[in-house]
C-alpha positions as CSV (number, residue, x, y, z in Angstrom):
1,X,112.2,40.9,122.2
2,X,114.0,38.2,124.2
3,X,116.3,36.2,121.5
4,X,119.3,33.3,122.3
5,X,122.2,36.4,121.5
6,X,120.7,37.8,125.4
7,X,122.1,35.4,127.4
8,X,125.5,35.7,126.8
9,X,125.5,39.7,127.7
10,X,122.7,38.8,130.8
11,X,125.3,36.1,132.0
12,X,128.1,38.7,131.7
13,X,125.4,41.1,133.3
14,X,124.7,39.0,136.2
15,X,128.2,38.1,136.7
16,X,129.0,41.9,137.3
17,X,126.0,42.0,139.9
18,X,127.4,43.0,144.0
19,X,123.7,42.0,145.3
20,X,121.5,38.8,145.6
21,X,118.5,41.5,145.4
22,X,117.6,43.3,142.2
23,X,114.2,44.9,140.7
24,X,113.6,44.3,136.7
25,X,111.6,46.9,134.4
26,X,110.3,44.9,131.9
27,X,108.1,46.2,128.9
28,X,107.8,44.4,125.6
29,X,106.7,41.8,123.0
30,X,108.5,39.0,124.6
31,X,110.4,36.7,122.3
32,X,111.2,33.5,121.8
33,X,110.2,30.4,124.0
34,X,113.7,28.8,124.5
35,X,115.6,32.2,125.4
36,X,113.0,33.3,127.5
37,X,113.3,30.0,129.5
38,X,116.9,30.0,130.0
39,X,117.4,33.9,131.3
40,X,114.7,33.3,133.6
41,X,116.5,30.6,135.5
42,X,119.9,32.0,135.1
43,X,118.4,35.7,136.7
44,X,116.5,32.9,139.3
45,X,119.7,31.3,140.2
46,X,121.3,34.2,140.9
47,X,119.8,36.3,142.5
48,X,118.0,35.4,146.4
49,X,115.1,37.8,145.8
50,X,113.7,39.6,142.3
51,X,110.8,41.8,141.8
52,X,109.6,42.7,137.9
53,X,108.0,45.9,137.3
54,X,105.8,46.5,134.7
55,X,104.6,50.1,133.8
56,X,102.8,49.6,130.9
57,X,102.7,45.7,128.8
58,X,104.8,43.1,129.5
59,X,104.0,40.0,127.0
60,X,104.4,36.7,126.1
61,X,107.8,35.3,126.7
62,X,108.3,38.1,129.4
63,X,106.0,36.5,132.1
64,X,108.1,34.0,132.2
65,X,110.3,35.5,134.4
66,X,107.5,37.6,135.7
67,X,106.6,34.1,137.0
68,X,109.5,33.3,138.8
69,X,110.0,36.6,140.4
70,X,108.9,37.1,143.6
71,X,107.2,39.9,143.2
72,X,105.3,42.1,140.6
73,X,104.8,45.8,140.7
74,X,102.1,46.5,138.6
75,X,100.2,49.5,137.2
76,X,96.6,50.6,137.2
77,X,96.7,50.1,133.4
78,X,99.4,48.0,133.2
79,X,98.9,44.6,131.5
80,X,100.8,41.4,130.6
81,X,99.5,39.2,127.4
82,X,98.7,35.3,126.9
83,X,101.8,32.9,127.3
84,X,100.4,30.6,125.8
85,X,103.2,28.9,122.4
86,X,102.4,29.8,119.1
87,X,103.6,27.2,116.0
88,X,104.3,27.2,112.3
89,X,102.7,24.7,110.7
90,X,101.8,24.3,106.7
91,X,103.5,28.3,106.2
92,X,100.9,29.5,108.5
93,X,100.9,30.8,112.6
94,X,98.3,29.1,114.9
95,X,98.2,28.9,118.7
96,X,98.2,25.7,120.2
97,X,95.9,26.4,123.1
98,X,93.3,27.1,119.9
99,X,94.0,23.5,118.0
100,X,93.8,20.7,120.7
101,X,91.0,19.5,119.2
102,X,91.2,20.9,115.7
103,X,89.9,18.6,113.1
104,X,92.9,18.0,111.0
105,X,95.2,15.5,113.1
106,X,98.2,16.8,112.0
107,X,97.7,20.1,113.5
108,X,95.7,18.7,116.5
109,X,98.7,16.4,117.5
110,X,101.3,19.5,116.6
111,X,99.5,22.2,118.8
112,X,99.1,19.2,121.9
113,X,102.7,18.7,121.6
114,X,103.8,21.9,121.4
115,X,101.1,23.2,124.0
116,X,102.2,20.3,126.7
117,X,105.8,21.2,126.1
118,X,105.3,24.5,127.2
119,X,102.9,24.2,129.7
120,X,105.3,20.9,131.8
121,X,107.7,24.4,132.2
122,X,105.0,27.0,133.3
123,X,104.0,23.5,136.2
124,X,107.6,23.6,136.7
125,X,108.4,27.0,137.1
126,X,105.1,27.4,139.5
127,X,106.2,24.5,141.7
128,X,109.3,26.6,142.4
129,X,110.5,27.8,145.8
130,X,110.7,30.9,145.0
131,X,108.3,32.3,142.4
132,X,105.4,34.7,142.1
133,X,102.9,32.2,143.2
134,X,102.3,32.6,147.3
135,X,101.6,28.7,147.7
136,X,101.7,25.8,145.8
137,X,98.9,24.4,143.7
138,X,98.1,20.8,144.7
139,X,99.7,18.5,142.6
140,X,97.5,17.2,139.2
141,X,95.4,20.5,139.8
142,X,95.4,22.4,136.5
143,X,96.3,25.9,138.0
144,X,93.9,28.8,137.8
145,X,97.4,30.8,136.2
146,X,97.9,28.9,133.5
147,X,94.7,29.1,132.3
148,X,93.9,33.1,132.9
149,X,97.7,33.4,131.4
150,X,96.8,30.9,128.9
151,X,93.0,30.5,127.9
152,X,92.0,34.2,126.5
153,X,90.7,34.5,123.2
154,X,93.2,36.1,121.3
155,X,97.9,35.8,122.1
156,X,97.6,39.3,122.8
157,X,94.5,39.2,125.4
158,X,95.5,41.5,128.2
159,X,95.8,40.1,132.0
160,X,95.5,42.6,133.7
161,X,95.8,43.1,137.6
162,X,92.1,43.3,139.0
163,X,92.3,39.4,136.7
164,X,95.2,38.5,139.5
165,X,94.0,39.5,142.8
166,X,92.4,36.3,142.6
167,X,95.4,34.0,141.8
168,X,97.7,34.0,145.2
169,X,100.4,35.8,143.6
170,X,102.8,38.5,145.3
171,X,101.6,41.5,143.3
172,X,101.2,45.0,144.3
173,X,99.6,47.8,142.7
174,X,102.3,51.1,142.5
175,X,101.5,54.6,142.0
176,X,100.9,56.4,139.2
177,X,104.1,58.5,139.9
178,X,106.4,55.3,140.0
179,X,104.4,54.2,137.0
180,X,105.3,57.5,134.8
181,X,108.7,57.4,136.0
182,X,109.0,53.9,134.8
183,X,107.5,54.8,131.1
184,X,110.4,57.6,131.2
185,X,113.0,54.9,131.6
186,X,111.7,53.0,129.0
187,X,111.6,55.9,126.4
C-alpha cells in the first residue's frame, strides 16, 4: 500500500530516471489518500508521457495515478476498485459517498467534508492536461468518472474495463500473454 515513507525513495527514484517516458505496473490495495496524491503529481511532473498497467486489481489510492496517466493497459479480468475516502468516526469505518445524507448530523457533515475534499482533487486531477481522460468534462458537470469510480455499492466494487469504454479515457485492452507476464513480475 501507498504510505508517506514512498515518496522520499520515488523522488530518489525519479531523480535517477534518463527518460520523460515510463510504463508503471501497478497491482494493490492502494493506501492512504495524502501519499497517493503527492506521488501521483511528483511521477506527473516528471515524466512527459506515463502509461499504468494493470494485470490483475489495482485499488483505491492507486487510480489515482491511474488517473493522471495517459494511458491504461488493462486486462480482460483486470479490475480497479471504488476511490471513493473512507473516515473514522465514533471508533468505527464508514464511507463518505454512503453518509451524505445520513441521519445523524455529525456523521452527515463528516462524510460531506471528507467526500468534497477528495472529490475537488479527483476535478482537479481530471481537468489536467495530461491525464487519462481524452477531453475535458464541461465545467460544473459532475463527471460520469467520478461517479462509476465513486458510486458502487461496496469500496471494493470492481470497475472493470467493458464499465470504461464508455468514459473517453485512453485505455486499451492487452493480451493475455502480456497480462501473465505481468502477474509474473508481480509474484
Amino acid at each position: 500500500p501507498i504510505a508517506a515513507s514512498a515518496n522520499e525513495d520515488l523522488q530518489y527514484a525519479l531523480g535517477q530516471l534518463k527518460t520523460d517516458k515510463c510504463t508503471f505496473l501497478l497491482s494493490g490495495s492502494g493506501g492512504e489518500f495524502g501519499p497517493a496524491l503527492v506521488m501521483s503529481f511528483l511521477i506527473r511532473r516528471k515524466l512527459n508521457y506515463f502509461s499504468t498497467f494493470v494485470p490483475t486489481v489495482a485499488g483505491s489510492a492507486l487510480c489515482y495515478l491511474i488517473l493522471l496517466s495517459n494511458k491504461l493497459l488493462f486486462g480482460e479480468n483486470s479490475f480497479l476498485t471504488q476511490i471513493d475516502p473512507i473516515f473514522e468516526y465514533n471508533g468505527e469505518s464508514y464511507r463518505a459517498i454512503k453518509h451524505l445524507n445520513d441521519l445523524n448530523l455529525e456523521l452527515k457533515y463528516k462524510s460531506r467534508d471528507v467526500f468534497q475534499y477528495v472529490y475537488s482533487y479527483l476535478e482537479l486531477i481530471l481537468k489536467q492536461d495530461k491525464c487519462l481522460l481524452l477531453t475535458k468534462p464541461q465545467l460544473g458537470t459532475p463527471s460520469k468518472i467520478i461517479e462509476r469510480f465513486m458510486g458502487k455499492e461496496e469500496h471494493e466494487s470492481s470497475v472493470r474495463f467493458s464499465e470504461m469504454e464508455d468514459l473517453n479515457l485512453n485505455i486499451a485492452q492487452t493480451d493475455s500473454e502480456t497480462i501473465s507476464l505481468g502477474k509474473e513480475l508481480i509474484n
